[in-house]
VOLUMKE-89144 format. One record per atom (N, C-alpha, C, O): residue in three letters; atom name; residue number from 0; x, y, z. Coordinates in pm, 1 decimal, m for minus. Each point is the difference from the previous one (the first is absolute). Layout:
! VOLUMKE-89144
NODE   resn   name   resi         px         py         pz
NODE    ALA     CA    NUM          X          Y          Z
...
***
This chain:
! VOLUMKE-89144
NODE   resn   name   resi         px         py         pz
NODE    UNK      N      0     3048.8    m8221.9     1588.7
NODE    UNK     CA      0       33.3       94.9      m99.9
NODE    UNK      C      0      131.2      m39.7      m65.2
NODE    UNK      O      0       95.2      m42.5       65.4
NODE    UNK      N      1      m94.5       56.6     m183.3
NODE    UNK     CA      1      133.5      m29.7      m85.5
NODE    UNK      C      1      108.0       85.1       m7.8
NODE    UNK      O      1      m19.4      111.9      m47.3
NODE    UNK      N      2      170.5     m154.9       98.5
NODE    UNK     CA      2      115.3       78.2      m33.1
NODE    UNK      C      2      m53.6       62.7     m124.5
NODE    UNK      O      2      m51.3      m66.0      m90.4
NODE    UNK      N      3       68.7      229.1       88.4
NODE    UNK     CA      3       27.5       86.0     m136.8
NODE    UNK      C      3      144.0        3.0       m9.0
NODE    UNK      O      3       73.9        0.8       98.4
NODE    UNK      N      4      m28.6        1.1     m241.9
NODE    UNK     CA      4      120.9      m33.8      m21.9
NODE    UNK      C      4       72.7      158.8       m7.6
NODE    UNK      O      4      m94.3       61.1      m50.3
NODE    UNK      N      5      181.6       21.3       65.5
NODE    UNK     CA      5       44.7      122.1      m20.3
NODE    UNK      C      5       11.8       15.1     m112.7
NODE    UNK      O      5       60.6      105.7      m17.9
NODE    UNK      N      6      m96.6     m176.1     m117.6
NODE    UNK     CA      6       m6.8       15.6     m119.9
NODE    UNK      C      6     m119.9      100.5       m0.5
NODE    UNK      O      6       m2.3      117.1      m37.8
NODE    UNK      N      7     m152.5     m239.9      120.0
NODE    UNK     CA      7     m118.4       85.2      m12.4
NODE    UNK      C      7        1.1      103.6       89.9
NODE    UNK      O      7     m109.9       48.8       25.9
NODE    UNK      N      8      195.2       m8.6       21.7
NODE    UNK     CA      8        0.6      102.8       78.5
NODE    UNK      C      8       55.7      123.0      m75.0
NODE    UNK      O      8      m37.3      117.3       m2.7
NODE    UNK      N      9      116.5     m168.3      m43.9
NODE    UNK     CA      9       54.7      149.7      m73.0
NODE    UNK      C      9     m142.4       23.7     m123.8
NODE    UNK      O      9      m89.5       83.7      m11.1
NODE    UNK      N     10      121.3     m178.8      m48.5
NODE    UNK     CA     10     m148.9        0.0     m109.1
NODE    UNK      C     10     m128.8       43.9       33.7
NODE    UNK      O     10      m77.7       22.1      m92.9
NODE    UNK      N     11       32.7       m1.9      232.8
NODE    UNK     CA     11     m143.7       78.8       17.5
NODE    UNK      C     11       91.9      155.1       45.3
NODE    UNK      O     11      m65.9      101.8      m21.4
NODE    UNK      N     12      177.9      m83.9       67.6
NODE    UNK     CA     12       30.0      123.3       m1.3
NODE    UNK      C     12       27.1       66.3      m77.2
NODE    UNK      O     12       m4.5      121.2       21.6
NODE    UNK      N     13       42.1     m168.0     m137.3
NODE    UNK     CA     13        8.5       34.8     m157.2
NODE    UNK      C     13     m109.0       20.1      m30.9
NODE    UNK      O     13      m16.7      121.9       m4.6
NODE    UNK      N     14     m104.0     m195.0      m29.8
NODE    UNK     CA     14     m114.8       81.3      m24.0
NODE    UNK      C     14      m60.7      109.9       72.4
NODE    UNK      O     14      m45.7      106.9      m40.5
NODE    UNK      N     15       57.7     m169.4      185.6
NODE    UNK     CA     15      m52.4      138.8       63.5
NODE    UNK      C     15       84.5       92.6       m2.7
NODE    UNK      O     15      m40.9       97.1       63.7
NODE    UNK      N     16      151.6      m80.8     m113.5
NODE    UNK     CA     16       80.5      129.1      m21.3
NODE    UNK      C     16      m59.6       97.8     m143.8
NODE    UNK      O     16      m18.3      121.5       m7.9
NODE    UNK      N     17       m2.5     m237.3     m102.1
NODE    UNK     CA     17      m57.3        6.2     m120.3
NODE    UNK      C     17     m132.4       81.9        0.8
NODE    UNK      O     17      m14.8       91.5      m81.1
NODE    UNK      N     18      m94.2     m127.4      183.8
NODE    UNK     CA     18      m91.0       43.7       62.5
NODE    UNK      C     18       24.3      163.8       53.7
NODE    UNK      O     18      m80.5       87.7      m31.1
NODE    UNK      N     19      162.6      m68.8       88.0
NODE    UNK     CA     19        1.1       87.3       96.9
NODE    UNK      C     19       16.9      114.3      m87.5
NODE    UNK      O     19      m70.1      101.2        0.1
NODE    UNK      N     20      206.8     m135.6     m102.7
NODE    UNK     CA     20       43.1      102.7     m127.3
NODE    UNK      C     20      m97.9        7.8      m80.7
NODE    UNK      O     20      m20.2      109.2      m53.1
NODE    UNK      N     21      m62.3     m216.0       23.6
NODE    UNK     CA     21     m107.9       80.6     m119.2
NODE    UNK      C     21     m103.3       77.0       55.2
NODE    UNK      O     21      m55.7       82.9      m71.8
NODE    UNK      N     22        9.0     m103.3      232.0
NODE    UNK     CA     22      m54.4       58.8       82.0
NODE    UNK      C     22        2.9      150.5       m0.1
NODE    UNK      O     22      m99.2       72.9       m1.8
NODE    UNK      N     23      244.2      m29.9        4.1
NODE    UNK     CA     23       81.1      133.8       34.6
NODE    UNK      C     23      m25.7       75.2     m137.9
NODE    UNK      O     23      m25.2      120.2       m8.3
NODE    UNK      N     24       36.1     m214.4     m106.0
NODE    UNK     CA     24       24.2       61.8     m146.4
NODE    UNK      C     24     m154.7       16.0       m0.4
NODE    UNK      O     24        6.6      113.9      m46.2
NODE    UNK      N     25     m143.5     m134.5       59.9
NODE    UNK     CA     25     m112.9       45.5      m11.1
NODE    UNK      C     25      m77.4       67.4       40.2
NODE    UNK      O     25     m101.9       46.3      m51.3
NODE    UNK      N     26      188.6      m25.4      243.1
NODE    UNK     CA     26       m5.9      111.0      114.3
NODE    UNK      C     26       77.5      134.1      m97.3
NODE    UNK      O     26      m18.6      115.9       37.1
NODE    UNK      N     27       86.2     m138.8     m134.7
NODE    UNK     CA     27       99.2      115.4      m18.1
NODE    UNK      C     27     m103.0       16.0     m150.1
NODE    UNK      O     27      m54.0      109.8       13.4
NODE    UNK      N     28       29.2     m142.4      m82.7
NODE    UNK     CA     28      m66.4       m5.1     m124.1
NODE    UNK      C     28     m120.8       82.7       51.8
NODE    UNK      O     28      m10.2      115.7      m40.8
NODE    UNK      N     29     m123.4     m186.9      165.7
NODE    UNK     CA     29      m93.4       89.2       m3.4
NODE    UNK      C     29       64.8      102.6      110.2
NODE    UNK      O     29      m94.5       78.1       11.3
NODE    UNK      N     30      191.3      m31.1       72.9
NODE    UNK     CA     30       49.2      164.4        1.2
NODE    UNK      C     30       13.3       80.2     m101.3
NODE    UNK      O     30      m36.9      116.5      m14.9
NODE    UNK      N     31      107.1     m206.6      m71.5
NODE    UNK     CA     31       31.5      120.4     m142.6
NODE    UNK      C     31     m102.5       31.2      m54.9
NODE    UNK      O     31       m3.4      118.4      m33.6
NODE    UNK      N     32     m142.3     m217.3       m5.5
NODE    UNK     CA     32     m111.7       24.9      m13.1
NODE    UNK      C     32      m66.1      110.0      100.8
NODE    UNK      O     32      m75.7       85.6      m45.8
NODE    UNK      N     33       94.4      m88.9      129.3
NODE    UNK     CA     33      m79.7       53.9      106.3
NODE    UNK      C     33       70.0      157.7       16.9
NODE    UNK      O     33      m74.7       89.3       39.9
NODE    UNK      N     34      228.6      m54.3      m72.7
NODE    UNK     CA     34       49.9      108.0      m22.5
NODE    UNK      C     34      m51.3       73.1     m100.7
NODE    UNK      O     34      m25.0      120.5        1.5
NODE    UNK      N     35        6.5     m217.9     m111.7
NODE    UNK     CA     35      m34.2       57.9     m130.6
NODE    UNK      C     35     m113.4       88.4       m5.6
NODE    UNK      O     35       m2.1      106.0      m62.5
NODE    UNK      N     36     m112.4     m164.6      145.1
NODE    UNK     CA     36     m132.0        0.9       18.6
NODE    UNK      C     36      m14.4      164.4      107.1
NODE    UNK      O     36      m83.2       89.9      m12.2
NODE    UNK      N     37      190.0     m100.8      104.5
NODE    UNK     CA     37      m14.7      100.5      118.2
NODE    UNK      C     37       34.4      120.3     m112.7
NODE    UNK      O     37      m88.2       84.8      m14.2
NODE    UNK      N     38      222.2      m70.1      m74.9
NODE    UNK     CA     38       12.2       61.1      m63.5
NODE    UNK      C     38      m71.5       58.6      m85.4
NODE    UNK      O     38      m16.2      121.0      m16.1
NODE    UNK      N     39      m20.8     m194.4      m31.2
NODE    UNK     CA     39     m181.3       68.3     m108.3
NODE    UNK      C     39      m96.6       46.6       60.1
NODE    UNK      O     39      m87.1       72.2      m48.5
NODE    UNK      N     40       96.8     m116.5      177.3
NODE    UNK     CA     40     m111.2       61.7       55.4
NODE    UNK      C     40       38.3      136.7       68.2
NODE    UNK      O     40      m93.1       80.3        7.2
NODE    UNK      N     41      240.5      m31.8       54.9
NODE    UNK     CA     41       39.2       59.0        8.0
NODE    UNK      C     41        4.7      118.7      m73.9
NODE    UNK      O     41      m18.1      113.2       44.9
NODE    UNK      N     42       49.2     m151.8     m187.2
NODE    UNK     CA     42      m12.9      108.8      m88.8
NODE    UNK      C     42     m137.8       74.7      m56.8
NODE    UNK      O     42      m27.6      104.7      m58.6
NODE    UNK      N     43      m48.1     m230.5      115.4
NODE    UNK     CA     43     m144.6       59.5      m40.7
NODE    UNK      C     43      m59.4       96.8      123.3
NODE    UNK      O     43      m94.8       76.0      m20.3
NODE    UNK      N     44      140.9      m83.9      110.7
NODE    UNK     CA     44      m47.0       32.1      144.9
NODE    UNK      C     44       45.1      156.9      m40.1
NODE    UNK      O     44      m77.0       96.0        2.6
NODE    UNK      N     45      238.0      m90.7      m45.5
NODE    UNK     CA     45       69.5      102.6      m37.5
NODE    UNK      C     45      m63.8       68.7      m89.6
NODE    UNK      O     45      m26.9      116.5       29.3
NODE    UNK      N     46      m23.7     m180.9     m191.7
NODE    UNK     CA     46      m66.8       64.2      m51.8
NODE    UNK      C     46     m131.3       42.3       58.2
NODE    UNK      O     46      m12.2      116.3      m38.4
NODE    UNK      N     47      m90.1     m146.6      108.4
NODE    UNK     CA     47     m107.5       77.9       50.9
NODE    UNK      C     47       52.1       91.5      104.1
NODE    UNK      O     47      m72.1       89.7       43.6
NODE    UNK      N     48      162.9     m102.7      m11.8
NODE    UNK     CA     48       52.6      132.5      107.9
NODE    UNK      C     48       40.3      106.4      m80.8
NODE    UNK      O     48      m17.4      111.1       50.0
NODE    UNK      N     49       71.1     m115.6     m172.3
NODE    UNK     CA     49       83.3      126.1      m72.4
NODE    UNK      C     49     m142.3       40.1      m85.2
NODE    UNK      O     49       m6.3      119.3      m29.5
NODE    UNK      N     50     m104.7     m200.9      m12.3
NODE    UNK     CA     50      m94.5       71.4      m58.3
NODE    UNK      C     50     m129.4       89.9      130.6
NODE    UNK      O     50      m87.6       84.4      m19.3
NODE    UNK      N     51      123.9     m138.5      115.2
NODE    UNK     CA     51      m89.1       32.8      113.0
NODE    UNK      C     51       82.9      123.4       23.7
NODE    UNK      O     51      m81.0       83.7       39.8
NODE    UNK      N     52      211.2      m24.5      m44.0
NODE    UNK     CA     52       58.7       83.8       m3.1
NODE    UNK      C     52      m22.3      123.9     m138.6
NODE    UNK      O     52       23.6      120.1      m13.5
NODE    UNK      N     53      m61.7     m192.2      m42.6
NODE    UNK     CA     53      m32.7       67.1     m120.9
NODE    UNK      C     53     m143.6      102.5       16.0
NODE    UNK      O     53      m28.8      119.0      m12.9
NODE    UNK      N     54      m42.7     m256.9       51.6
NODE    UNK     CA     54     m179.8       65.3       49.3
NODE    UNK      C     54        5.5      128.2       80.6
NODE    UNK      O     54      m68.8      102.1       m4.1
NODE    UNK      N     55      194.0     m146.8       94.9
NODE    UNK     CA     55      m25.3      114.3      136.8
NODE    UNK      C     55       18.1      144.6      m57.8
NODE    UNK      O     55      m66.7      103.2        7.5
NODE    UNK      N     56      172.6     m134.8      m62.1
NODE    UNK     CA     56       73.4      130.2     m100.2
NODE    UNK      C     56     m124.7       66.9     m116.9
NODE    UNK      O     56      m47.5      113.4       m5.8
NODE    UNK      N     57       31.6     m186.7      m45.0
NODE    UNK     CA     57     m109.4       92.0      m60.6
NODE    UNK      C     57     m110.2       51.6       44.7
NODE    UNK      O     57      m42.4       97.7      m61.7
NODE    UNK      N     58      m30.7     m144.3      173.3
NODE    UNK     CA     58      m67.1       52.3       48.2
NODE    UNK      C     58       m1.7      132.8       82.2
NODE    UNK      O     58      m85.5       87.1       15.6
NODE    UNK      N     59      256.1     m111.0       46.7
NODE    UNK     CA     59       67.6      100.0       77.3
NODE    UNK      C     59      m33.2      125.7     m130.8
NODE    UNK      O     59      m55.5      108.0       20.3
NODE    UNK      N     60       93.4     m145.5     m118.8
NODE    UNK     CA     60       57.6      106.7     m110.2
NODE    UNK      C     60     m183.7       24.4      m28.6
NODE    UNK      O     60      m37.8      115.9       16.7
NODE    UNK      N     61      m43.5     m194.1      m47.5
NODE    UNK     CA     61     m117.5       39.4      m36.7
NODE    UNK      C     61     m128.7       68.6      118.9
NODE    UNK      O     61     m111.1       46.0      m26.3
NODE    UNK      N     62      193.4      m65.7      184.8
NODE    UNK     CA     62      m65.7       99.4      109.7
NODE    UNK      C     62      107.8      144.8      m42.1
NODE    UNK      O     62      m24.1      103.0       62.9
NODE    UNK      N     63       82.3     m101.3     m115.9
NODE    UNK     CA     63      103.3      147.9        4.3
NODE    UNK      C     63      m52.0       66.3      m85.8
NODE    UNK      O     63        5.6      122.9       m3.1
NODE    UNK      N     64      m81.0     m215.0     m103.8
NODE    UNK     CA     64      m51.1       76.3     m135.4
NODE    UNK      C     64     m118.8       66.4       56.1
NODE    UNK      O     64      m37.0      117.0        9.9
NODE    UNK      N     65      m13.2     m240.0       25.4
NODE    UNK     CA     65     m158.0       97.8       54.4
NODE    UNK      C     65      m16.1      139.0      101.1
NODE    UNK      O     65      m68.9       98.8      m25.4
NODE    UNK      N     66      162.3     m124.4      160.6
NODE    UNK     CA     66       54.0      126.9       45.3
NODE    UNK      C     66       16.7       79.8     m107.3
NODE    UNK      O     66      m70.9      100.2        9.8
NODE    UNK      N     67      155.0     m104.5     m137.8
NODE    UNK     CA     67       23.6      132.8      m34.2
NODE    UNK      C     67      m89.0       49.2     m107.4
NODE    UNK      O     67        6.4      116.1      m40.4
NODE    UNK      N     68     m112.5     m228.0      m18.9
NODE    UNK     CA     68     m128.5       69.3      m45.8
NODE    UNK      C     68      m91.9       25.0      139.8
NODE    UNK      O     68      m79.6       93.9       m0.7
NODE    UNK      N     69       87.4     m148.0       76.5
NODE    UNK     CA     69      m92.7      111.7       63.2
NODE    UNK      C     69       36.6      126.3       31.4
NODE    UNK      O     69      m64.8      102.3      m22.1
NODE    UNK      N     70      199.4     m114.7       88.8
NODE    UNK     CA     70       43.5      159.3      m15.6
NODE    UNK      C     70      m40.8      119.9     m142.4
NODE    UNK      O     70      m25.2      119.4       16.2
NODE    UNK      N     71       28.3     m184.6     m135.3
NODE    UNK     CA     71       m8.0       18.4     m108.3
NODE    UNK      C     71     m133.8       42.6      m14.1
NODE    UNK      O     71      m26.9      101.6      m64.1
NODE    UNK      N     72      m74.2     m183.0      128.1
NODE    UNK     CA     72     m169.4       61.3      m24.6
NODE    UNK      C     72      m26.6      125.5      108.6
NODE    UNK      O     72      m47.1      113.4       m8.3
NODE    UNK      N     73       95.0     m184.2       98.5
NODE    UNK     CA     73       16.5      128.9      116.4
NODE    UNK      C     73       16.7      126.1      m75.5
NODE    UNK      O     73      m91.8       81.4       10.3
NODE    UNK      N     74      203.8      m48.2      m92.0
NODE    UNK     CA     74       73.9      150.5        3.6
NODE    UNK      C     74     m139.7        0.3     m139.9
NODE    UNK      O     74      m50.2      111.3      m15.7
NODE    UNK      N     75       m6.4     m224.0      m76.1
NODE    UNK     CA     75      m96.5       51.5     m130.3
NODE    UNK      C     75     m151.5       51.8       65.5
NODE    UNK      O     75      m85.0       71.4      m53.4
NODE    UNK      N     76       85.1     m147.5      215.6
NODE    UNK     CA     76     m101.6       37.1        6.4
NODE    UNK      C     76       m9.5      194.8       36.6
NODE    UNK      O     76      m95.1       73.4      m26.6
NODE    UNK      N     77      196.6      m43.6       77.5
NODE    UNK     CA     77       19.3       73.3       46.9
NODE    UNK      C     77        5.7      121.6      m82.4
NODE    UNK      O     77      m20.5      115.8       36.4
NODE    UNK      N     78       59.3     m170.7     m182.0
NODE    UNK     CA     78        6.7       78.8     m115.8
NODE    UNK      C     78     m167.9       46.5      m78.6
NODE    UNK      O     78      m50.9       96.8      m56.4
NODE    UNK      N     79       17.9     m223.0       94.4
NODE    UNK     CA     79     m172.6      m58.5      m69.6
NODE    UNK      C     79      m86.4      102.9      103.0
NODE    UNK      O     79      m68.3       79.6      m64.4
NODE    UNK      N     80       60.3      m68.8      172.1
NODE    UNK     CA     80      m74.3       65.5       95.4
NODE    UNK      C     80       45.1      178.2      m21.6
NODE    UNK      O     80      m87.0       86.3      m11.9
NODE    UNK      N     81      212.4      m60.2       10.3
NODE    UNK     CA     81       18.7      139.9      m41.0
NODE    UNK      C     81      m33.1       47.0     m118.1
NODE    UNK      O     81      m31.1      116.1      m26.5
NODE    UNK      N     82       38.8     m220.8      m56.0
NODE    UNK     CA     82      m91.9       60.0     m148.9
NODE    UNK      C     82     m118.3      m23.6        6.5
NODE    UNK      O     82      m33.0       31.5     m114.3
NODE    UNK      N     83      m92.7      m76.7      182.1
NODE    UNK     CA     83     m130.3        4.4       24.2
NODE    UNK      C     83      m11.0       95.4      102.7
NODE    UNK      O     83     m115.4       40.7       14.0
NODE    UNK      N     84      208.4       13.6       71.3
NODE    UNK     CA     84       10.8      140.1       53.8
NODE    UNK      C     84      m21.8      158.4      m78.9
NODE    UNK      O     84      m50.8      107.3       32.3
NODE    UNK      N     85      113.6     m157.2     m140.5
NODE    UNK     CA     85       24.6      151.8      m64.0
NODE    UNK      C     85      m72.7      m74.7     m112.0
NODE    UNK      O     85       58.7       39.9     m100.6
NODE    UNK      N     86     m142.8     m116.2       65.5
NODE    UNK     CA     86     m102.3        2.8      m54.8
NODE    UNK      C     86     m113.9       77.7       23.5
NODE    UNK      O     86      m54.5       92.4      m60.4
NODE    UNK      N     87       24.5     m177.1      202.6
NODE    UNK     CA     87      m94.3      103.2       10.5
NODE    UNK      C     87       44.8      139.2       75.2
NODE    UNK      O     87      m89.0       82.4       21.1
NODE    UNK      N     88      210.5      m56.0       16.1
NODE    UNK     CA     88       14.8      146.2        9.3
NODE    UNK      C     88      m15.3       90.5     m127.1
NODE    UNK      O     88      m42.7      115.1        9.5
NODE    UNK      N     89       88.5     m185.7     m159.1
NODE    UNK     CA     89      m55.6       39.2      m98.8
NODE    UNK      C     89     m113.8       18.5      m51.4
NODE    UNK      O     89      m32.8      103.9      m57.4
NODE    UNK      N     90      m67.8     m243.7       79.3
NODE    UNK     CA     90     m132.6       54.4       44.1
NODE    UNK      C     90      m69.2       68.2        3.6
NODE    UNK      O     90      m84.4       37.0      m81.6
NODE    UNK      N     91      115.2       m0.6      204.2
NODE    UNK     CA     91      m30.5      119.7      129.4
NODE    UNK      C     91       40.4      134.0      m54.7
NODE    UNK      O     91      m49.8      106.6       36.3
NODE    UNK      N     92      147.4     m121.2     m129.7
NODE    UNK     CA     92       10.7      158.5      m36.5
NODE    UNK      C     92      m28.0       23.6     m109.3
NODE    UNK      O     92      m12.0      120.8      m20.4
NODE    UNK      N     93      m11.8     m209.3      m98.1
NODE    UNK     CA     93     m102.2      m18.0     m101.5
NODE    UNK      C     93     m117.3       89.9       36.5
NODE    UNK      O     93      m30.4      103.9      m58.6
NODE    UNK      N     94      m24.7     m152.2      152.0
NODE    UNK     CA     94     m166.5       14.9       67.5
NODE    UNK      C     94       29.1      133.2       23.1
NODE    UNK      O     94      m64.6       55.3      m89.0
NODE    UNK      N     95      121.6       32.7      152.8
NODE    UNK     CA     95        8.7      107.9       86.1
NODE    UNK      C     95       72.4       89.5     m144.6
NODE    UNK      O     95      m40.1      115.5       14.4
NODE    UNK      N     96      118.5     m121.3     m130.1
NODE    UNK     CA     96      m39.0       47.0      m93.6
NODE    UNK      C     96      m79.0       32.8     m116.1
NODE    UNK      O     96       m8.6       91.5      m81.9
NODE    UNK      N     97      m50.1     m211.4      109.5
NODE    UNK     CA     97     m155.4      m37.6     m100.3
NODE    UNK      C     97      m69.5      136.3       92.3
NODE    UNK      O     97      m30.9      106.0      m54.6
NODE    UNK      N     98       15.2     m130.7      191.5
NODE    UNK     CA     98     m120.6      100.8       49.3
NODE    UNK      C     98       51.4      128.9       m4.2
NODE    UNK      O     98      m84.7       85.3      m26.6
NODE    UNK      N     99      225.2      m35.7       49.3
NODE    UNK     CA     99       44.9      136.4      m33.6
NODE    UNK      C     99      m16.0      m12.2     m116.7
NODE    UNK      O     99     m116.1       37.1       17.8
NODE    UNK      N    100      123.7      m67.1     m207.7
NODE    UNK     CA    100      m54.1      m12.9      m57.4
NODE    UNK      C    100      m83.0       48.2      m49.0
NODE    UNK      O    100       m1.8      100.1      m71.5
NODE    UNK      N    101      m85.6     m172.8      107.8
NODE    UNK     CA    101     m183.3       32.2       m8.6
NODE    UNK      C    101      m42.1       71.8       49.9
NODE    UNK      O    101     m118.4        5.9      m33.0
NODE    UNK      N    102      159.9      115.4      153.7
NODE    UNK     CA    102      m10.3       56.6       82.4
NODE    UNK      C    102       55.5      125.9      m97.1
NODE    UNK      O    102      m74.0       90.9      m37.4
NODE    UNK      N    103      212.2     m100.5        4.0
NODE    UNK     CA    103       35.4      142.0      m42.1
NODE    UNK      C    103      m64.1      m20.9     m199.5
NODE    UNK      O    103       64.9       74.0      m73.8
NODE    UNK      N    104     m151.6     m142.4       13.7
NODE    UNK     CA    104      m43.9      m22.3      m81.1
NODE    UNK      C    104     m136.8       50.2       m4.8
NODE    UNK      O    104      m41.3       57.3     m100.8
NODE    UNK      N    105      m59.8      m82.6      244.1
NODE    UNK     CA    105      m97.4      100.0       15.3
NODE    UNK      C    105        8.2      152.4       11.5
NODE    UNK      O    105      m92.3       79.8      m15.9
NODE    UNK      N    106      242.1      m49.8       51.7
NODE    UNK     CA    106       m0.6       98.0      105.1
NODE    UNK      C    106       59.2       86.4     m155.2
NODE    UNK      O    106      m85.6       85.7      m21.9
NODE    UNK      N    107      145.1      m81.2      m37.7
NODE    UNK     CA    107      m11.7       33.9     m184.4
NODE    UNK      C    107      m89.5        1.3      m84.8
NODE    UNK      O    107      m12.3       71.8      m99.2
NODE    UNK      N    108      m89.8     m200.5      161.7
NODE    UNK     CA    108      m85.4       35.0     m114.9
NODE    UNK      C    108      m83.4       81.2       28.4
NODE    UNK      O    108      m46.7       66.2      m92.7
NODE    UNK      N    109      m21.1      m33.2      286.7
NODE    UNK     CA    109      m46.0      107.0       45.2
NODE    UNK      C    109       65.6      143.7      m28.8
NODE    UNK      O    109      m67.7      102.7       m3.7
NODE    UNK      N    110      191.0     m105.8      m13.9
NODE    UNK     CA    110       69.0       99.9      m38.5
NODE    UNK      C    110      m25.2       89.9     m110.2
NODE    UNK      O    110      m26.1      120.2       m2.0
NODE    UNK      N    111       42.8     m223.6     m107.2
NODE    UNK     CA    111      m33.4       21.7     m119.8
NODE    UNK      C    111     m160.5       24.3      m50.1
NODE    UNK      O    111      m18.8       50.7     m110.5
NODE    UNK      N    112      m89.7      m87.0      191.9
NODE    UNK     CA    112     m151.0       34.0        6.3
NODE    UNK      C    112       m3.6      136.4       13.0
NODE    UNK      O    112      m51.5       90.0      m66.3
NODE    UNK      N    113      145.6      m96.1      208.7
NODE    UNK     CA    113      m28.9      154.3       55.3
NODE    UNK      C    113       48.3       87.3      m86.4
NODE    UNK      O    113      m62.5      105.5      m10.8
NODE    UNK      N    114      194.0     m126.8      m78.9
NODE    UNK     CA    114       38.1      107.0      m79.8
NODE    UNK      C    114      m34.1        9.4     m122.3
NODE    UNK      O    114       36.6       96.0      m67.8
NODE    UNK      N    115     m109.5     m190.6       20.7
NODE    UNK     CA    115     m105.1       20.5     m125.1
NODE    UNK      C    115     m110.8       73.4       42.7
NODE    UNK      O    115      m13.1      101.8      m68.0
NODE    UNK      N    116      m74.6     m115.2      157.9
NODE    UNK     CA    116     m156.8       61.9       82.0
NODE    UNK      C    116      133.2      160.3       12.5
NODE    UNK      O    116      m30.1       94.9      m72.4
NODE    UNK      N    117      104.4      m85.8      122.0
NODE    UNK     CA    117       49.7      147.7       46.2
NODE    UNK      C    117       46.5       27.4     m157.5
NODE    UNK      O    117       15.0      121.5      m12.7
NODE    UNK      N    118        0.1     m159.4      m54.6
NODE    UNK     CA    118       58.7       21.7     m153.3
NODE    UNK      C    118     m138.0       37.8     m111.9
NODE    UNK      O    118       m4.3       71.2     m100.3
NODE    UNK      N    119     m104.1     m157.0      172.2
NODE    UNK     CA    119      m99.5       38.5     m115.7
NODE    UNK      C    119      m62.7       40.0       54.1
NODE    UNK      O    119      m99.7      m67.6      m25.4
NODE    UNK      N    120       51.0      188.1      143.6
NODE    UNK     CA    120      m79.2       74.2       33.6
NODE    UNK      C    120       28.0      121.5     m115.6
NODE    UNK      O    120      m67.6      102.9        0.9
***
């Protein structure tokens, strides 16, 4: 094997130093890439979390609505059924004056027979 001279000695440590630094500068280039990248993705992660926050919320707000229309049909039905109550309690007393009515309508016009027949004897 041939004496290397400390000339070529320093001279392959010079490149491999050369080596080592552009090494570091492309290790550091794709981090900053690779920060960049975590970051965007970060913010996107962030943005589907604040709209997924959004979803929850309205739904929260659109189960509160429905609770309070149903409460809301609840108290109409309640309104709807008492007026088909006194419907037909109205009805019902329609009918029962129709027949008093017709009843004290015979009971006049028998009246009035009898006091014509007792009038024209």
């Amino acid at each position: 094997m041939a004496a290397t001279s400390l000339n070529d000695i320093y001279r392959a440590i010079g490149t491999l130093s050369e080596q080592v630094t552009s090494l570091r500068r492309d290790i550091d280039a794709s981090e900053r890439r690779a920060g960049a990248e975590n970051r965007e993705a970060d913010e996107k992660r962030a943005q589907v979390h604040r709209r997924m926050d959004d979803l929850i919320s309205e739904v929260g707000d659109i189960k509160t609505d429905i609770a309070i229309i149903k409460d809301d049909v609840g108290d109409a039905k309640a309104v709807t059924d008492d007026v088909k109550k006194w419907k037909l309690m109205g009805i019902g007393a329609l009918g029962v004056v129709g027949i008093g009515g017709a009843a004290l309508g015979v009971s006049l016009a028998n009246s009035f027979e009898w006091l014509a027949r007792f009038l024209h004897k």
